[in-house]
N, C-alpha and C positions, 0 to 999 in steps of 0.2 A: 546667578549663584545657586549652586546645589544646596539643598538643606537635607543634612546627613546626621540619621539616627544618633543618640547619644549612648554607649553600651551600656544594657542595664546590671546595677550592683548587685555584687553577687552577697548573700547571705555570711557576714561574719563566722569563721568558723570557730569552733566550741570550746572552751576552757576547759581547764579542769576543774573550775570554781562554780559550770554550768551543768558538770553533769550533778545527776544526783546518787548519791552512796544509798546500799542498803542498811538498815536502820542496825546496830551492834545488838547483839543479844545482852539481855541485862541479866545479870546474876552468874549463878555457880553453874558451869555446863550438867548437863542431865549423862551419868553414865550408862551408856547402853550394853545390855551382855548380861549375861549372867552374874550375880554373886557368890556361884560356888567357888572354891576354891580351886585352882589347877589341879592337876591331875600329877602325881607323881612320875616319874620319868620309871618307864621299865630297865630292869637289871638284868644284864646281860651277861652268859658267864665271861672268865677273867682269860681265856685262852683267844675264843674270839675278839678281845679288846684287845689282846698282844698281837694277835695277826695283821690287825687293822695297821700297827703301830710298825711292827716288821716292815725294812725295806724291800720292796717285790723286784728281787735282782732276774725277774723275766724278760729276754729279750724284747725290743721296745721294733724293733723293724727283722724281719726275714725275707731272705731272695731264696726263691723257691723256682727252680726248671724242674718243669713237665710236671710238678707236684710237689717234688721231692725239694726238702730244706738243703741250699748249699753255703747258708752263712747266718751266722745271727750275730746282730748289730744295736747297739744301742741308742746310738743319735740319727739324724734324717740326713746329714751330708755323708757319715761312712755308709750310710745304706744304699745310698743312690751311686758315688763310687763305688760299690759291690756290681752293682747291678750293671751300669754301665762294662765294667773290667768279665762279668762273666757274660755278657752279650759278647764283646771282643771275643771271647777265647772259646765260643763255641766252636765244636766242630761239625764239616758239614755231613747232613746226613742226607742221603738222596732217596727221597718220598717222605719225610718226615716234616712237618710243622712243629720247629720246639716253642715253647710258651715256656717264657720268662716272667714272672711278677716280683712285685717287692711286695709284700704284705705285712700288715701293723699288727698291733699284740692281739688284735683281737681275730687276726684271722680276714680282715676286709684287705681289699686288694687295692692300694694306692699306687700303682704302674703297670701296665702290662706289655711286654714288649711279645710281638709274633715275630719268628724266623720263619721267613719262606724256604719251602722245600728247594736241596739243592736238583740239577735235574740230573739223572740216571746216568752214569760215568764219571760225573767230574768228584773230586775232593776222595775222601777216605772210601 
């Protein structure tokens, strides 16, 4: 007969009744900061608070070839239809790279499309 180890027990593992909590702070919390008073909010004139308030009817997306703006759009699906329909209807120009973008209000370029030069004789 083989006499074959017994596996040893493993260590109970822990309650929540075993760990130990840290001790509650007794009393009134202590406020920390200053006691001065806040600070008054600065007054701003009444024309700047009505701009703020004005709705900024500036175009929100523009498709711009070669530089130059050919549509201003206000939501991100008519602008990306713009953009796609004026890639279509480019014409081709032979030695010329046109550059297409769609650009947000701020002027950052959120698409860029390149047209490769057409070659010397064909199209317009």
């Amino acid at each position: 007969m083989v006499k074959v180890d017994k596996p040893k027990r493993k260590k109970p593992a822990m309650t929540i009744y075993d760990v130990e909590l840290p001790q509650q702070p007794q009393g009134k919390p202590r406020r920390r900061g200053s006691t001065a008073p806040a600070p008054l909010p600065i007054e701003e004139p009444k024309e700047r608070t009505l701009e703020r308030q004005e709705p900024n009817n500036a175009p929100a997306y523009v498709v711009a070839v070669d530089g130059s703006p050919v549509a201003s759009l206000t939501s991100l699906a008519e602008a990306l239809e713009a953009l796609a329909e004026s890639v279509r209807s480019m014409r081709p120009t032979p030695g010329h790279t046109a550059k297409v973008e769609l650009l947000d209000g701020q002027g950052k370029a959120l698409r860029v499309c390149y047209l490769p030069p057409w070659p010397k004789g064909v199209g317009a």
